[in-house]
N, C-alpha and C positions, 0 to 999 in steps of 0.2 A: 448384741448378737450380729454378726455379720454371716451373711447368708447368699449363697451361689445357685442359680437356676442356670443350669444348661439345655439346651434342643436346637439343633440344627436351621429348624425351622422359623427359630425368634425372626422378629423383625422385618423376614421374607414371605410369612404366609396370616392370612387371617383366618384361621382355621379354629376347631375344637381346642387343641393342647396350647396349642402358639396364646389363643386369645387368653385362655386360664391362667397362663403360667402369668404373664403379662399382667392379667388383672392382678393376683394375687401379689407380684410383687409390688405392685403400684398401692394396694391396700398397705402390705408391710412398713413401704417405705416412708409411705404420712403416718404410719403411727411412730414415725423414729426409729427404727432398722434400719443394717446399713444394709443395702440389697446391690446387689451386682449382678447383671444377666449377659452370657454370650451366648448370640449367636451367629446367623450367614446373612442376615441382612443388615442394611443400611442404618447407624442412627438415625435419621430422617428425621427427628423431632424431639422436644423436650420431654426429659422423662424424670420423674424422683428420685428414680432408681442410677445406676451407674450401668452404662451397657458397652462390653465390649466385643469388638468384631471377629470373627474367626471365620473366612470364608470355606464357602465348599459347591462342588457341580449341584446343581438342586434336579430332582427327581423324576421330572421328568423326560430327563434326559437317559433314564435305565428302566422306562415301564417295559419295552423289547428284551430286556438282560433274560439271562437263563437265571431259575428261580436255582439257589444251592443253600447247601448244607449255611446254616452263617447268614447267608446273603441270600432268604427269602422274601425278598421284597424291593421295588423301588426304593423304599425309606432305607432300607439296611446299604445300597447303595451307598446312597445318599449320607448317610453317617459315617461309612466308610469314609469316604472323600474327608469328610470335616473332622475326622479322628487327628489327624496330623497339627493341622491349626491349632486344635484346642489342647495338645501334648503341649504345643511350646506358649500358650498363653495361661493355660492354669497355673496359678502361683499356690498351692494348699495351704502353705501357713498364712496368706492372708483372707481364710475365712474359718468361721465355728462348724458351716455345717454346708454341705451341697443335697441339691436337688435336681433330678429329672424323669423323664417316665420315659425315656429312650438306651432299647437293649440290642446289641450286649455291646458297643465298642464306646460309649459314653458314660454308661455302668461303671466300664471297666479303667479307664483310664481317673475317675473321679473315685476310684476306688485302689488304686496304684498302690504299692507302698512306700512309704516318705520316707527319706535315710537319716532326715535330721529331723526331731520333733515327731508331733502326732500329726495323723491326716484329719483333715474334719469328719465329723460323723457325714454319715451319708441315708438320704431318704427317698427312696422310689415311689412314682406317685403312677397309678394304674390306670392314667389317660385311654391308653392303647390296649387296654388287658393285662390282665393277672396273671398270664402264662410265665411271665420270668420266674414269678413269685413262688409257681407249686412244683412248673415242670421239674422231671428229675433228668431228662435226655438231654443229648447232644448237648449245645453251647449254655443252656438253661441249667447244665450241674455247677455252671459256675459264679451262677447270678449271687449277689448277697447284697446285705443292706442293714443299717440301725435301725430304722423305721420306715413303715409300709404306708403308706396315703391308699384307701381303700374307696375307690368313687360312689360304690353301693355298697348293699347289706349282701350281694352274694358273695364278694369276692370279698368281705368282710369276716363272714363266717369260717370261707375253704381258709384262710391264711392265719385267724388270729393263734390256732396252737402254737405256730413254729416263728412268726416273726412277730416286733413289737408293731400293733397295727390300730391304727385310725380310720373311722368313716366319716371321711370330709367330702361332700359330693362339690360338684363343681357349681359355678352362680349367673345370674345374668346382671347385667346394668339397669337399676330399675328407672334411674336417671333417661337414658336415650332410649331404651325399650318399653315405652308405653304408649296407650289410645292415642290417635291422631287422625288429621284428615288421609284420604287415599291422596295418589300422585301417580296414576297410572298413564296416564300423559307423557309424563315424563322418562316412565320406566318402558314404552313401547306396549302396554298391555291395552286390550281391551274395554272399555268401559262399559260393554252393554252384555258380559258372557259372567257366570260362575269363574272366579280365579282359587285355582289350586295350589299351594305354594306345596313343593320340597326344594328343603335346604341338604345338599348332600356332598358329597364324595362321591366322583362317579366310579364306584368298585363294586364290582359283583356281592359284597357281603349287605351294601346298603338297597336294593331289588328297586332298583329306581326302573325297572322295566312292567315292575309289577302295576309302581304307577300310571303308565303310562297305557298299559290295557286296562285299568280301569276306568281312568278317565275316559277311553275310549265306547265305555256304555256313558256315558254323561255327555248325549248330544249338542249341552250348554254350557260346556264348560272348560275352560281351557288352562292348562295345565302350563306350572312356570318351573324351573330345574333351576337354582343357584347355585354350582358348583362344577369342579374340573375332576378331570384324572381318568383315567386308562381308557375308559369305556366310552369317552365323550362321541366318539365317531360312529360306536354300535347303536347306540342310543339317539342321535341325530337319525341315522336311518329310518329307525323303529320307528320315531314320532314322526319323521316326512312319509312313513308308507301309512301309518292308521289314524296319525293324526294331525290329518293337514290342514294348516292355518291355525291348529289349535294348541300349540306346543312354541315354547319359547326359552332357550335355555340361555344364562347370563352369568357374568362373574359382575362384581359388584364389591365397592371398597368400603373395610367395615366399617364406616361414619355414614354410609347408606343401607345397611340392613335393615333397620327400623322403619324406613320407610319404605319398602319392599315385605314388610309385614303387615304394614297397617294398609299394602294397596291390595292384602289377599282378602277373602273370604273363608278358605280354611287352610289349615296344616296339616300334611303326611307327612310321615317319615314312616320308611317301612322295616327296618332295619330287626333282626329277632334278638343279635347279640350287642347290646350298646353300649359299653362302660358306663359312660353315662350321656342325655343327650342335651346338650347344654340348647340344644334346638328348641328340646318341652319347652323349658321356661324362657329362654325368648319368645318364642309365640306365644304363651300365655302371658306373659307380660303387656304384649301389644292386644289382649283381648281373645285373638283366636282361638276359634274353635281347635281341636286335634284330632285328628284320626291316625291310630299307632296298632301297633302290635300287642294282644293283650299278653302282657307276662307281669308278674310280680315285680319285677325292676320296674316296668314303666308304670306301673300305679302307684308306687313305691314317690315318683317322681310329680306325674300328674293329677292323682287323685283319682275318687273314683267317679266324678262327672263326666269324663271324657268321652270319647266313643274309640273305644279298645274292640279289635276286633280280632279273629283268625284270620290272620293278612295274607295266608295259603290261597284263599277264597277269595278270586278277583271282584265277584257278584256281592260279596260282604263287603268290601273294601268302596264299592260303590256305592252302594247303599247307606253308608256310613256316612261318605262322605255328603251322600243327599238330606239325610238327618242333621248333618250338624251345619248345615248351611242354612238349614229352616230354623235355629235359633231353638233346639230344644238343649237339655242337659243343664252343663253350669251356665252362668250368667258370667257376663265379664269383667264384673266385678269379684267376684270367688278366684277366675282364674287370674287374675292383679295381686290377691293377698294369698295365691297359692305360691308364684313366682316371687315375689317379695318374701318366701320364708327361706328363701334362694339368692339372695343378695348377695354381693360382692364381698362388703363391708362385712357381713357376718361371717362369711368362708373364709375371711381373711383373719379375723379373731381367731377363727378356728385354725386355721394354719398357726400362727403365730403360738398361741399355746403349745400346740404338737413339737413345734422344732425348739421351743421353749426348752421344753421338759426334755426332748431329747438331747440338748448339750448339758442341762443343769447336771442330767443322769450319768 
């Protein structure tokens, strides 16, 4: 089986989709799969898999763009640009089957029609949302696909009528994501305050602001941000006006995340609509405690140890976070064999079968 993962973002970002795509086809390829990934970044290092380049502008270079029909978003940008590239490098008869979770100008060219022979089947995976999948407007009446990658059981349910669909959630490395000493030394953090870790995206959908007045009832506690994007400057303010000296926001290269989990004491994310949050099970992998958003998808994910709350509620969200810092709830041993049912290795069997059956079909 030879098998294509496209996303703009391979090799350039260490993110949500980029790190999944990336694991999985690394899983694929030691099991003997011939795997091929392009994207806008660098080879930069040895991989299993076969990876080629297809450059394009990267995205933050259009968060100012006017939001249009098509092109709502930085990312839509941003794929635009790498549309071109990847017209004159895909070859379709030299694979069985393509993958990406990137709509509609990567959809659509992996989806072309071929003049000579068949195209390979194609699989959308719902990294980003299920919207391609149900909407019926605008550029979404043209989405289509052989097979659906469903990251949970909601967006499992809305789609299994009309397309052929899979719930394969996303995994963590249980290898670099576990118990260890702290290193806050290192990382500029404090040694003597409560450490709050969110890991995010700085986008209005993830309310990385919500964090930041909560922390601000937690006189001992100081709050860490890992991530970029649009809002880094609104957000900078907010922590220099309520919470000063107590706020630290960082990027950091994913062969240092692990150790940037094990120098927290707990995990927020606040996020209400998640695909899926590959964030849970890295922090529970390294132990930590969570404080999330209570919905069915996230217990769905974490179990029901955690401390889930109405994340609406700034006074709940602190309080939460004062609970699960005192060591009540799961133990950190529960949350190790919680993320370990999240493995790489097993997401990757599970992929494997899915594009299996969808070329045998």
């Amino acid at each position: 089986m030879r098998v294509l993962f496209v996303l703009p973002g391979l090799h350039r970002y260490t993110r949500g989709a980029e790190i999944a795509f990336i694991s999985i086809a690394n899983e694929l390829a030691k099991s003997g799969t011939d795997v091929t990934l392009i994207g806008a970044g660098s080879p930069g290092f040895v991989t299993p898999y076969n990876y080629v380049r297809s450059g394009c502008l990267g995205r933050e270079g259009f968060e100012a763009f006017p939001r249009l029909p098509v092109l709502r978003s930085e990312w839509a940008y941003e794929e635009l640009t790498f549309a071109p590239g990847l017209l004159f490098r895909y070859r379709p008869s030299l694979y069985d089957v393509t993958v990406t979770c990137s709509y509609p100008f990567t959809n659509w060219i992996l989806r072309r029609p071929v003049l000579s022979g068949s195209r390979p089947y194609h699989v959308f995976v719902t990294q980003n949302g299920d919207w391609p999948a149900y909407a019926r407007n605008s550029e979404y009446r043209f989405f289509g696909c052989d097979g659906l990658v469903c990251t949970n059981p909601d967006f499992y349910e809305r789609n299994k009528s009309r397309w052929r669909c899979q719930l394969i959630p996303n995994g963590v490395d249980c290898v670099r994501f576990q118990p260890g000493p702290s290193e806050r030394t290192e990382l500029g953090l404090p040694a003597d305050r409560l450490v709050v870790l969110m890991v995010s995206a700085l986008i209005p959908s993830k309310r990385v602001e919500i964090g930041i007045e909560a922390v601000r009832k937690l006189p001992n506690a100081h709050l860490v941000v890992a991530g970029d994007g649009p809002q880094r400057q609104a957000l900078d303010d907010l922590a220099a006006r309520i919470l000063p000296e107590r706020f630290t926001r960082l990027s950091l290269a994913a062969d240092k995340m692990p150790i940037l989990y094990r120098s927290a004491d707990v995990f927020l994310h606040l996020s209400r609509d998640e695909p899926f949050g590959n964030v849970f099970v890295e922090a529970m992998a390294c132990g930590l405690p969570v404080v999330a958003h209570d919905s069915p998808r996230t217990r769905w994910i974490v179990g029901d140890d955690e401390f889930l709350v109405d994340t609406s509620d700034g006074l709940a969200v602190a309080s939460a976070v004062t609970k699960a810092s005192s060591g009540g709830a799961g133990s950190i041993a529960s949350r190790i064999r919680r993320a370990q049912e999240f493995s790489w290795p097993k997401i990757g069997q599970m992929y494997h079968q899915f594009l299996s059956d969808i070329v045998q079909r």
